[in-house]
TORLUMLO-880751 format. One record per residue (C-alpha): x, y, z; residue in three letters; residue number from 1. Coordinates in steps of 0.1 Angstrom, whole numbers. Layout:
NODE / u / v / w / residu / num
NODE / X / Y / Z / ALA / NUM
...
This chain:
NODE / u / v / w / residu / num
NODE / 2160 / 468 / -2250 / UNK / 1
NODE / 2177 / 437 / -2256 / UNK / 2
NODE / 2194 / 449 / -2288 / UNK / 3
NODE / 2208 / 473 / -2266 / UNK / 4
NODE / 2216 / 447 / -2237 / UNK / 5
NODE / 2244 / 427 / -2260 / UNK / 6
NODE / 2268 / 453 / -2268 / UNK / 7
NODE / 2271 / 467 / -2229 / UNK / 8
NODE / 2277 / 434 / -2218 / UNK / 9
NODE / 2302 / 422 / -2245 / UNK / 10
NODE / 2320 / 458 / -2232 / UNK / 11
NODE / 2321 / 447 / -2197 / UNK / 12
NODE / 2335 / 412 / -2206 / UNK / 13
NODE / 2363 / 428 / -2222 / UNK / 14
NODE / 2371 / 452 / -2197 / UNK / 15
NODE / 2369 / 427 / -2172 / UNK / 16
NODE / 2393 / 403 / -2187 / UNK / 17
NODE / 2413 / 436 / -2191 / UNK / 18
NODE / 2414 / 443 / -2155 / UNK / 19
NODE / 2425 / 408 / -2149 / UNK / 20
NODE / 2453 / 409 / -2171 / UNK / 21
NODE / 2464 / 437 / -2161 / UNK / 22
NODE / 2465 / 424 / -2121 / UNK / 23
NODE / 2481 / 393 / -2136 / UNK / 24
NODE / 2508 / 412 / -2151 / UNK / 25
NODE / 2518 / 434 / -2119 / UNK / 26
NODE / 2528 / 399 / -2103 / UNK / 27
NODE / 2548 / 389 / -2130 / UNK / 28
NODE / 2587 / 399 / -2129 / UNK / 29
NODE / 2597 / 428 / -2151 / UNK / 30
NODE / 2622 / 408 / -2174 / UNK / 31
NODE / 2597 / 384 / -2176 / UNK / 32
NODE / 2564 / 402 / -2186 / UNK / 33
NODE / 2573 / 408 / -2223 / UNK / 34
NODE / 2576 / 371 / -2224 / UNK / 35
NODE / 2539 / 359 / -2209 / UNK / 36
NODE / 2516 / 350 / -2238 / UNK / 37
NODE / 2477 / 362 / -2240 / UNK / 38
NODE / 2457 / 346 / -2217 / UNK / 39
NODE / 2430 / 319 / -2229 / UNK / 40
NODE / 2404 / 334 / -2218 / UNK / 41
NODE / 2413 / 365 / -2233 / UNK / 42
NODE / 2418 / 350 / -2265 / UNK / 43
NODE / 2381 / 333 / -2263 / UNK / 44
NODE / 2365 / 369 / -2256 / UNK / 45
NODE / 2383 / 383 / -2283 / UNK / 46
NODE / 2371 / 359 / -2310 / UNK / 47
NODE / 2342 / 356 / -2299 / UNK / 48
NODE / 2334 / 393 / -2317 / UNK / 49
NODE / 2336 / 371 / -2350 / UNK / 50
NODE / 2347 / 402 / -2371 / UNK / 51
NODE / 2387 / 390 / -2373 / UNK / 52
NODE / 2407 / 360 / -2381 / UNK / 53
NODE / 2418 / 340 / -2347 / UNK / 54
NODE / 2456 / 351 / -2354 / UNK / 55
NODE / 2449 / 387 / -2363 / UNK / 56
NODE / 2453 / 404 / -2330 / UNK / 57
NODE / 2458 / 436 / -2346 / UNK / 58
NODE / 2426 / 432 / -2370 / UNK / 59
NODE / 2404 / 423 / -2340 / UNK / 60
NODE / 2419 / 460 / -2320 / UNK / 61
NODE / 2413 / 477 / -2354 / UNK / 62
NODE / 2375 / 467 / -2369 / UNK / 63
NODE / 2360 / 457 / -2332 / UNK / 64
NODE / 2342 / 482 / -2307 / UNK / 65
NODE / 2365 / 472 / -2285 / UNK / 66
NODE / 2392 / 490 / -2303 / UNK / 67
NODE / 2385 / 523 / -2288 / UNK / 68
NODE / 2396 / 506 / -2251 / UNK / 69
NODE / 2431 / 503 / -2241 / UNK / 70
NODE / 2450 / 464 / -2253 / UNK / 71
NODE / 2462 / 445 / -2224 / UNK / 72
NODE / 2496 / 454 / -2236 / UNK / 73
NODE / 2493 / 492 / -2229 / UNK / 74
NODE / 2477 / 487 / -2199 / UNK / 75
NODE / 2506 / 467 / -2189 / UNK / 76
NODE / 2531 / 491 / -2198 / UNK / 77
NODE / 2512 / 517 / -2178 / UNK / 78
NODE / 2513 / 495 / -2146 / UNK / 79
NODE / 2552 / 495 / -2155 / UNK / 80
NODE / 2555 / 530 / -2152 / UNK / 81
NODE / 2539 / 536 / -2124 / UNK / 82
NODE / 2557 / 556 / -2097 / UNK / 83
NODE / 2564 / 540 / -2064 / UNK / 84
NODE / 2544 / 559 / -2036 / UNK / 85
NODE / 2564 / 549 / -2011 / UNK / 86
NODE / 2596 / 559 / -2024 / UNK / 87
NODE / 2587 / 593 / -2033 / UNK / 88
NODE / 2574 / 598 / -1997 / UNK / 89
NODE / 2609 / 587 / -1986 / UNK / 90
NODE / 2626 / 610 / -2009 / UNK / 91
NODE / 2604 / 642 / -2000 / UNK / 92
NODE / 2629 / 673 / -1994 / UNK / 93
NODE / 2610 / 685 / -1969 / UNK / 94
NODE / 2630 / 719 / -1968 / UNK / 95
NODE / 2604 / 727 / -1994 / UNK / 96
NODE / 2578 / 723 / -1969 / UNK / 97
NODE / 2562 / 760 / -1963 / UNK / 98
NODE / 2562 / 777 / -1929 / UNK / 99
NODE / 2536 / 776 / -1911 / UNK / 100
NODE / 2504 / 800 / -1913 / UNK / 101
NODE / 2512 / 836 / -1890 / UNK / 102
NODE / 2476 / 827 / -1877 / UNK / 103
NODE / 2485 / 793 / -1863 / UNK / 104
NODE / 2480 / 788 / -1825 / UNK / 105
NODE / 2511 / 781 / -1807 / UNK / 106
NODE / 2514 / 774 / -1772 / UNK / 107
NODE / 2531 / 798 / -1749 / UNK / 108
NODE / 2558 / 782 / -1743 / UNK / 109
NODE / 2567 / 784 / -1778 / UNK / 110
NODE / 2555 / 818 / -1775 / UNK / 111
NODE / 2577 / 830 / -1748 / UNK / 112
NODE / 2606 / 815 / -1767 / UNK / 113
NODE / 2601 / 839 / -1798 / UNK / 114
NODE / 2626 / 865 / -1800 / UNK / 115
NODE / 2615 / 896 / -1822 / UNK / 116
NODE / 2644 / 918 / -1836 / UNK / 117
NODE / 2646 / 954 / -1825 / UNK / 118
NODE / 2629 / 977 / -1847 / UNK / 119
NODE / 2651 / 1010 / -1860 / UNK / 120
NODE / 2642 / 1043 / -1838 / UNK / 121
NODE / 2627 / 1071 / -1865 / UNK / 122
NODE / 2646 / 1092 / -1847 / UNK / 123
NODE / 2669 / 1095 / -1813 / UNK / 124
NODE / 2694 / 1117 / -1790 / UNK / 125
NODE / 2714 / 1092 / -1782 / UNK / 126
NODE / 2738 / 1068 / -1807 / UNK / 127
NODE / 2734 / 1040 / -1783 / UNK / 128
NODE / 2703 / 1032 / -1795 / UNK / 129
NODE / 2715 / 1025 / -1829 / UNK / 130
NODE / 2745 / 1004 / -1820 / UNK / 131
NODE / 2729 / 973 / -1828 / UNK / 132
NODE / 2711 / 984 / -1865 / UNK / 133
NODE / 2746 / 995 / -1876 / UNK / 134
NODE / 2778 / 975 / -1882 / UNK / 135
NODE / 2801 / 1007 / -1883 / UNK / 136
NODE / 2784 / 1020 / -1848 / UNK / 137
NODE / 2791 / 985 / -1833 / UNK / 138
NODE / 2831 / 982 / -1849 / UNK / 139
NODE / 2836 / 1019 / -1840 / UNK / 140
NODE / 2825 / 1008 / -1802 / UNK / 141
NODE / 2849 / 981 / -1799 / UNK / 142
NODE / 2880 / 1001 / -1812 / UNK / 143
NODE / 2871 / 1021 / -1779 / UNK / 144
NODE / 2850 / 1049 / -1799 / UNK / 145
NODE / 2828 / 1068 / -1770 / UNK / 146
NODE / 2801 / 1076 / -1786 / UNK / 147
NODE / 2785 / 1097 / -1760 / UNK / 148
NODE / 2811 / 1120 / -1765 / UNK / 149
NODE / 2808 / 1117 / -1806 / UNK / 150
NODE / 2775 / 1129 / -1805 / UNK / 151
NODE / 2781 / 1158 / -1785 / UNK / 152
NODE / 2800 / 1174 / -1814 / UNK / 153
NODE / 2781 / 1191 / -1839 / UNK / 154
NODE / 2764 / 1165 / -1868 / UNK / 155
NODE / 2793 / 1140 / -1860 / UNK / 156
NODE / 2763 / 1116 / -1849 / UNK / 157
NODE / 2749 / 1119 / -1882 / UNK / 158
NODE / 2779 / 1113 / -1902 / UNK / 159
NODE / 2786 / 1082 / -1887 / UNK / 160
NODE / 2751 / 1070 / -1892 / UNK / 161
NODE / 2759 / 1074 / -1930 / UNK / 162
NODE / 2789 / 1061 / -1933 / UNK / 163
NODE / 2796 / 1022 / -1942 / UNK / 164
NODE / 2825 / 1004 / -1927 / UNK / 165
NODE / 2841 / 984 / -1952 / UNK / 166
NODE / 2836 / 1013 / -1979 / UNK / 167
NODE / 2842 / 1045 / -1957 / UNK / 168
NODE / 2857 / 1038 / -1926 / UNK / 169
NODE / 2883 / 1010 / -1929 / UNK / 170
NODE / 2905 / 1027 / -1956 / UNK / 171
NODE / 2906 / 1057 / -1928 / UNK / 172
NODE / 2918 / 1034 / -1899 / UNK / 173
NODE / 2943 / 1018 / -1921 / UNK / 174
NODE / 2954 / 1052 / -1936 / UNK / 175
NODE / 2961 / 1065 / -1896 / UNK / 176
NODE / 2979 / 1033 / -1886 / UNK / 177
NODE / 3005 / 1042 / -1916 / UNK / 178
NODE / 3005 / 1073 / -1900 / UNK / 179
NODE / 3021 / 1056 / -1869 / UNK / 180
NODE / 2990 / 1056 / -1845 / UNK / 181
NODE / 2986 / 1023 / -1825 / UNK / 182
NODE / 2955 / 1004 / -1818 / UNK / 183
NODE / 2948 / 1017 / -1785 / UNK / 184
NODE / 2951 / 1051 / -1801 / UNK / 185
NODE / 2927 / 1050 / -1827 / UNK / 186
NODE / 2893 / 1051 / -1801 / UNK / 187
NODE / 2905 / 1085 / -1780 / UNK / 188
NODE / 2918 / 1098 / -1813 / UNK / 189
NODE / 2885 / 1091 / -1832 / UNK / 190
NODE / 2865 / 1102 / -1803 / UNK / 191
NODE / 2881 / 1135 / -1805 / UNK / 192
NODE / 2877 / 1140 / -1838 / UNK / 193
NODE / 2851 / 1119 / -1855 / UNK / 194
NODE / 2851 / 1141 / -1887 / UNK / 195
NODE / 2883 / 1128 / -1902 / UNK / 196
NODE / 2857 / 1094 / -1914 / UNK / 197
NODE / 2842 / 1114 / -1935 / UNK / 198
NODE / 2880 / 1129 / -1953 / UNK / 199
NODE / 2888 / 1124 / -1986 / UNK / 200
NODE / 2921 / 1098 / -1984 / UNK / 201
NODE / 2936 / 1115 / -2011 / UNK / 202
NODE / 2933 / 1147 / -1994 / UNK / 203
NODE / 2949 / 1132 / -1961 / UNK / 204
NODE / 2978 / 1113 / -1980 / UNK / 205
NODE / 2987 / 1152 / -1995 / UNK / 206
NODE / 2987 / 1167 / -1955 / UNK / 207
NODE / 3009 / 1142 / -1942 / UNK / 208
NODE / 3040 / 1142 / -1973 / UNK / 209
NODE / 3036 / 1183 / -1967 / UNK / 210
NODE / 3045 / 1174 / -1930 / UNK / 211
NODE / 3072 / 1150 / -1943 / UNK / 212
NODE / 3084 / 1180 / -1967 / UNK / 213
NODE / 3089 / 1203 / -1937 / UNK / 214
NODE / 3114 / 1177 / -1922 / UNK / 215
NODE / 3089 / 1162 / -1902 / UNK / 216
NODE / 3098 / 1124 / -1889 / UNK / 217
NODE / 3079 / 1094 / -1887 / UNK / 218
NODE / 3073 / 1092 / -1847 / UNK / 219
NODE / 3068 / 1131 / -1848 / UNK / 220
NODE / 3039 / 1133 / -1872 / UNK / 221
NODE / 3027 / 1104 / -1855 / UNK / 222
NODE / 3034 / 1125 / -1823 / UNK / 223
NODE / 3019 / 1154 / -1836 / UNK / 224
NODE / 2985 / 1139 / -1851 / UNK / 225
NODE / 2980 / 1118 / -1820 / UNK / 226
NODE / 2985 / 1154 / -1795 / UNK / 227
NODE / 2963 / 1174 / -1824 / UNK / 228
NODE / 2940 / 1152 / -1840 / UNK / 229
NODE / 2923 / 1181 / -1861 / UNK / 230
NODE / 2957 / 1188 / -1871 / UNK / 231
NODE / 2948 / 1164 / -1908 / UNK / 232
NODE / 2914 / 1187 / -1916 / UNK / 233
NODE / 2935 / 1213 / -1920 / UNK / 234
NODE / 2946 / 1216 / -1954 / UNK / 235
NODE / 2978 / 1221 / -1972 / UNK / 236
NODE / 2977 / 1261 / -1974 / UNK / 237
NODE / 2966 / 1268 / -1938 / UNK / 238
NODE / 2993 / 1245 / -1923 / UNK / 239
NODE / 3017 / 1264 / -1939 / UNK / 240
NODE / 3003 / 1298 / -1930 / UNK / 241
NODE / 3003 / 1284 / -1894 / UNK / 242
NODE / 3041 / 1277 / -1896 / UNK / 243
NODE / 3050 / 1309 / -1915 / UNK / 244
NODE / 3031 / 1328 / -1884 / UNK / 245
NODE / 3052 / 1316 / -1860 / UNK / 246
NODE / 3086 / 1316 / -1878 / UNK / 247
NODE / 3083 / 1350 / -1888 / UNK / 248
NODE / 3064 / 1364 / -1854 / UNK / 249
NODE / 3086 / 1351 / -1831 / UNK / 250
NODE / 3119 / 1354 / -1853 / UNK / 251
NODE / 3130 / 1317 / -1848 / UNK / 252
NODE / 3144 / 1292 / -1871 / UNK / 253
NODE / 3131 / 1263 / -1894 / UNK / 254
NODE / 3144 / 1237 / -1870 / UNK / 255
NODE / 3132 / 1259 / -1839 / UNK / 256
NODE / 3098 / 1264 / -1851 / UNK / 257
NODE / 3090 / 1228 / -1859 / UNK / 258
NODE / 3109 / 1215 / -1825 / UNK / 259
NODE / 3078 / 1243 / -1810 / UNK / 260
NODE / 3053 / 1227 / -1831 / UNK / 261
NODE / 3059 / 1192 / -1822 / UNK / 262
NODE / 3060 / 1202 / -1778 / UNK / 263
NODE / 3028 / 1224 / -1788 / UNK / 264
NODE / 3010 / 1204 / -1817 / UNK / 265
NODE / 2980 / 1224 / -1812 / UNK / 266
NODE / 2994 / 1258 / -1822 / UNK / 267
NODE / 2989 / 1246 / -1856 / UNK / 268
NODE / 2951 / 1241 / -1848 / UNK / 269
NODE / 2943 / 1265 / -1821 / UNK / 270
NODE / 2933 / 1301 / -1829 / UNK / 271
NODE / 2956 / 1328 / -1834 / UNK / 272
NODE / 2941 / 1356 / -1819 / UNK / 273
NODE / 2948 / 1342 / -1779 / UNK / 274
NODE / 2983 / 1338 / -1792 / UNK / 275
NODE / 2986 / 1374 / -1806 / UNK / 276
NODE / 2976 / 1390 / -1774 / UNK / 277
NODE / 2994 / 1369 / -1754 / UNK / 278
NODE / 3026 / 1379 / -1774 / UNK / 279
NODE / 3015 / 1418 / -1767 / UNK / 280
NODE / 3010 / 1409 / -1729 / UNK / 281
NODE / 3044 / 1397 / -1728 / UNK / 282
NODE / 3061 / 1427 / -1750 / UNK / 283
NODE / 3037 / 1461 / -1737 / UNK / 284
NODE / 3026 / 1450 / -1701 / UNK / 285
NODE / 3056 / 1425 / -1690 / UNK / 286
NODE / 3077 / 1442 / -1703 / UNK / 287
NODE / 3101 / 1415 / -1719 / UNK / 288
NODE / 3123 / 1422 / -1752 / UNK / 289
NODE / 3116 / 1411 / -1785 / UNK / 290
NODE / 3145 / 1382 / -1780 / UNK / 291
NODE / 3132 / 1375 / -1740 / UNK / 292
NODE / 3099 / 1363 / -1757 / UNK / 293
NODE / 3116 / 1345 / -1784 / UNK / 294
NODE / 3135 / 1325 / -1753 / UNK / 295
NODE / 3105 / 1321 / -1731 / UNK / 296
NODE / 3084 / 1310 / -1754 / UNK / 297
NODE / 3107 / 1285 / -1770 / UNK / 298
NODE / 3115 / 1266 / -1737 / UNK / 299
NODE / 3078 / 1272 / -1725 / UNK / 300
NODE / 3056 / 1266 / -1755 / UNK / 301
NODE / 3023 / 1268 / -1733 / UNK / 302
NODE / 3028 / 1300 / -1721 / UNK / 303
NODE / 3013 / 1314 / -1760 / UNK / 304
NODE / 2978 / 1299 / -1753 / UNK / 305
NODE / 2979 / 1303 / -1710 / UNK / 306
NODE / 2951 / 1329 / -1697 / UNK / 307
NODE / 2958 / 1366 / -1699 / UNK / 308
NODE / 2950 / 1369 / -1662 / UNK / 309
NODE / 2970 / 1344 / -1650 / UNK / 310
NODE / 3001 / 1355 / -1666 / UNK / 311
NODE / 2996 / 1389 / -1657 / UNK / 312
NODE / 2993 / 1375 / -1619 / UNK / 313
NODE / 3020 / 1351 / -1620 / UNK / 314
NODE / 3043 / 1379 / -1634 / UNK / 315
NODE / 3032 / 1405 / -1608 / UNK / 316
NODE / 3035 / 1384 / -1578 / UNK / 317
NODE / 3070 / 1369 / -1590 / UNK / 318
NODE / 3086 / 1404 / -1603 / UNK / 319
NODE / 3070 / 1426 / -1577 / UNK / 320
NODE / 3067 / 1401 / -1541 / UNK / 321
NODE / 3097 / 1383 / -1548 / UNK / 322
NODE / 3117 / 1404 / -1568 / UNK / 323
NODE / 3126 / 1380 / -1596 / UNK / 324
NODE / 3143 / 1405 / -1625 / UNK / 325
NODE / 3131 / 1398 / -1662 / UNK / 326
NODE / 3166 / 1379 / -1668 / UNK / 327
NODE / 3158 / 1357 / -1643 / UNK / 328
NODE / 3123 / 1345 / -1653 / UNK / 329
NODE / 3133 / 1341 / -1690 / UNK / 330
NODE / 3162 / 1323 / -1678 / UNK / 331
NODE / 3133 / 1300 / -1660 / UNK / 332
NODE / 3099 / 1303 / -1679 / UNK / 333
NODE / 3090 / 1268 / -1665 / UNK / 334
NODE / 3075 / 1294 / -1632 / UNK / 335
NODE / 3047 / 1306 / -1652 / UNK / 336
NODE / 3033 / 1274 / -1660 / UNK / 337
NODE / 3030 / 1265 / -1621 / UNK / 338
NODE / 2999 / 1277 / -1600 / UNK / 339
NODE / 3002 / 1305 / -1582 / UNK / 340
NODE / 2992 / 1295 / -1549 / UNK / 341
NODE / 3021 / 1267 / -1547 / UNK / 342
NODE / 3049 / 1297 / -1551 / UNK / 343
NODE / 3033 / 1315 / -1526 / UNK / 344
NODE / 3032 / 1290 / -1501 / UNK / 345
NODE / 3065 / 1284 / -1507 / UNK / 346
NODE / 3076 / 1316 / -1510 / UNK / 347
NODE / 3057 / 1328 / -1474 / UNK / 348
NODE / 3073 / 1295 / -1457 / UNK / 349
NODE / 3108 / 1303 / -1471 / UNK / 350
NODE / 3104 / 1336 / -1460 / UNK / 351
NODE / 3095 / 1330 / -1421 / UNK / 352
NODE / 3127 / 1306 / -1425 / UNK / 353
NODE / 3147 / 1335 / -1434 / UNK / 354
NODE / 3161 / 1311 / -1464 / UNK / 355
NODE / 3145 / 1333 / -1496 / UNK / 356
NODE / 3174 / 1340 / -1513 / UNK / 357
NODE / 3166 / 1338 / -1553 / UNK / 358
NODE / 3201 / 1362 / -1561 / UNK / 359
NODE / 3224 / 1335 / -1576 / UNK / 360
NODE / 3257 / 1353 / -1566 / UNK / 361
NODE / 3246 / 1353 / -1529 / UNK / 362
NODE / 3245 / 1322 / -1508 / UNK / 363
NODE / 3218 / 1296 / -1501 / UNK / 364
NODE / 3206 / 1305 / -1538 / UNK / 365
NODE / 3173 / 1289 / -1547 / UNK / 366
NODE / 3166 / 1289 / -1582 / UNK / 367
NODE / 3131 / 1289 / -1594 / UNK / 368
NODE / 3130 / 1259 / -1606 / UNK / 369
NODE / 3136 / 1241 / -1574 / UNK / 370
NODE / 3109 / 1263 / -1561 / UNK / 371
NODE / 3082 / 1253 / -1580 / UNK / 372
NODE / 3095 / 1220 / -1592 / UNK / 373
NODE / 3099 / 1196 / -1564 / UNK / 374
NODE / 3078 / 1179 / -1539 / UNK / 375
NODE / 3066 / 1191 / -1510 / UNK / 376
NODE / 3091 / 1163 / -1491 / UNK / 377
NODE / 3120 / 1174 / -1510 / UNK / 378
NODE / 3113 / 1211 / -1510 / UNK / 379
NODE / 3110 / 1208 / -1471 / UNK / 380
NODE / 3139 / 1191 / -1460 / UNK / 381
NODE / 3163 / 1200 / -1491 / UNK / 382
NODE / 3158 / 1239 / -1501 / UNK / 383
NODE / 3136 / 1248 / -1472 / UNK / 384
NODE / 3159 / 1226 / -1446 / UNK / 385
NODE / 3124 / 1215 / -1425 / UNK / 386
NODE / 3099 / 1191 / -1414 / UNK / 387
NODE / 3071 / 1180 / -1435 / UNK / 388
NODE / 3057 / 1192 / -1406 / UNK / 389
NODE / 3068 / 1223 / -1398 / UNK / 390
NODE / 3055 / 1231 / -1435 / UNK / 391
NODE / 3021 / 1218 / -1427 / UNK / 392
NODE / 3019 / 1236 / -1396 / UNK / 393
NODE / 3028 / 1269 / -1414 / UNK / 394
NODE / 2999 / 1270 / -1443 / UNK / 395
NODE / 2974 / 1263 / -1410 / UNK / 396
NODE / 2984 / 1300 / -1401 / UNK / 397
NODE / 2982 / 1317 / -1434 / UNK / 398
């Protein structure tokens, strides 16, 4: 046991006076500590091994068992190396800090201000409740899209759901303000006709230079697209069909037919068939000439797409109760687009005044148009020559 005894306690000697250096060095300045020589003490514990000359420092570190421990030297350049605690607390990003747990307990007033964000509806009949998932929705809304109408139209809904603004939609906006439609035009226009998102620009560039082609101006395609906004779905082939149709049916001329487009924009879009029978309505049952209808319809545009029955009416009551010949109403087609029940009020009251006179080479003429044009204050005391009245007092009898 004793044998054993010397050698630990020779090792604890050295590694106390290894401590102790090492505490001595910490107080001494950096620039200083290469500089501070062994201390005695030291020195005494390191000959005392008896194995190395007194000035072979690195004999004694070599050929004693205290070799394998670390010199005062290294252990002093460890201590120099060491970081500073303090500063690395300082110097914490704390943005690297990691959220807290999901199972944390919070307390409810944190709670109550927690905002979740809306989840996506699987499915819905209404686009409102996707306004806020989808940027185009939301831009579309501001440019004063309704989208309750929008989804009203067959699949429109789902077409905007799939379209993205900046790809998709903005070229189309831009592409329809060259056209010549203004800001507040682009919401009712879209609303009416949502479909034109998902065009092909290339396709809508080739429908508006056919329209330029044709003569067409600026302001009136502008006109015309604003009036008929399906007008640009049609392509290049059936616009022209449409134009040919009503050049050749109604025997007018290039500049004729487009002045009856741009009135009418939505003969161009409208069916054809209502405008074929009304054409036969006017020829077999009305009994106009070929070159009557060519005038009527060319100052009254509307008259092509008006109801069969009313027209019919209109004509009877006009040709047959008042007497009007067929010169006279195409001379003034403006009649047929007035109700009947205002010309034959008037009519009646100018009647029980003895003043319906509609013969222009007799006196106190009326012509049609002040019949069905004016107000009921003008028509009273200018053409009927009466009180508001009097007027008012009349249709209580009829």
């Amino acid at each position: 046991m004793a044998l054993w005894a010397r050698p630990v306690s020779r090792w604890r000697c050295l590694l106390t006076a290894a401590r102790a250096d090492v505490g001595r060095a910490a107080a001494v300045p950096p620039a200083a500590r290469g500089l501070v020589p062994c201390a005695p003490q030291a020195r005494r514990r390191l000959a005392a091994g008896g194995r190395s000359p007194p000035g072979s420092a690195a004999a004694a570190s070599l050929s004693s068992p205290e070799s394998n421990l670390p010199s005062v030297r290294q252990e002093r350049a460890k201590v120099e190396t060491l970081p500073d605690l303090n500063a690395k607390i300082l110097d914490e990003d704390w943005d690297d800090i990691p959220p807290s747990s999901a199972l944390e307990v919070i307390s409810e007033e944190e709670a109550v201000q927690i905002i979740a964000e809306p989840l996506v509806p699987l499915q819905s009949s209404t686009l409102r409740d996707y306004v806020d998932h989808s940027e185009t929705l939301e831009k579309l809304v501001q440019l004063g899209v309704d989208l309750s109408q929008v989804e009203k139209r067959h699949k429109a809904g789902q077409l905007l759901l799939t379209l993205d603004f900046e790809k998709n939609v903005k070229k189309i906006l831009l592409f329809l303000k060259d056209v010549g439609l203004e800001d507040n035009q682009l919401g009712p226009f879209l609303t009416k006709n949502p479909y034109i998102l998902g065009e092909d620009l290339e396709a809508l560039e080739t429908r508006v230079a056919y329209l330029k082609s044709k003569k067409f101006g600026q302001s009136e395609i502008a006109q015309i697209v604003s009036r008929a906004p399906y007008l640009l779905l049609f392509s290049v082939e059936r616009l022209d069909n449409r134009l040919g149709f009503f050049k050749n049916e109604l025997g007018l001329s290039v500049k004729k037919t487009k002045d009856l487009v741009i009135r009418l924009p939505r003969l161009l879009t409208g069916k054809l068939e209502p405008v074929k029978e009304n054409l036969q309505v006017c020829q077999i049952e009305l009994g106009f000439q070929r070159n009557e209808i060519q005038q009527i319809v060319y100052k009254t545009p509307k008259i092509l797409t008006a109801s069969k029955k009313r027209l019919k009416q209109t004509f009877d009551y006009l040709h047959n109760i008042m007497g009007i010949p067929h010169h006279m109403l195409t001379r003034f087609p403006q009649v047929f687009n007035s109700k009947l029940l205002r010309i034959r009020e008037r009519h009646m009251f100018l009647a029980f005044l003895g003043r319906a006179q509609y013969d222009p080479a007799q006196p106190s003429y009326i012509s049609l148009d002040q019949l069905v044009s004016l107000p009921d204050e003008v028509f009273c005391t200018e053409i009927a020559k009466a009180s508001m009245q009097d007027f008012e007092n009349f249709l209580k009898t009829l």
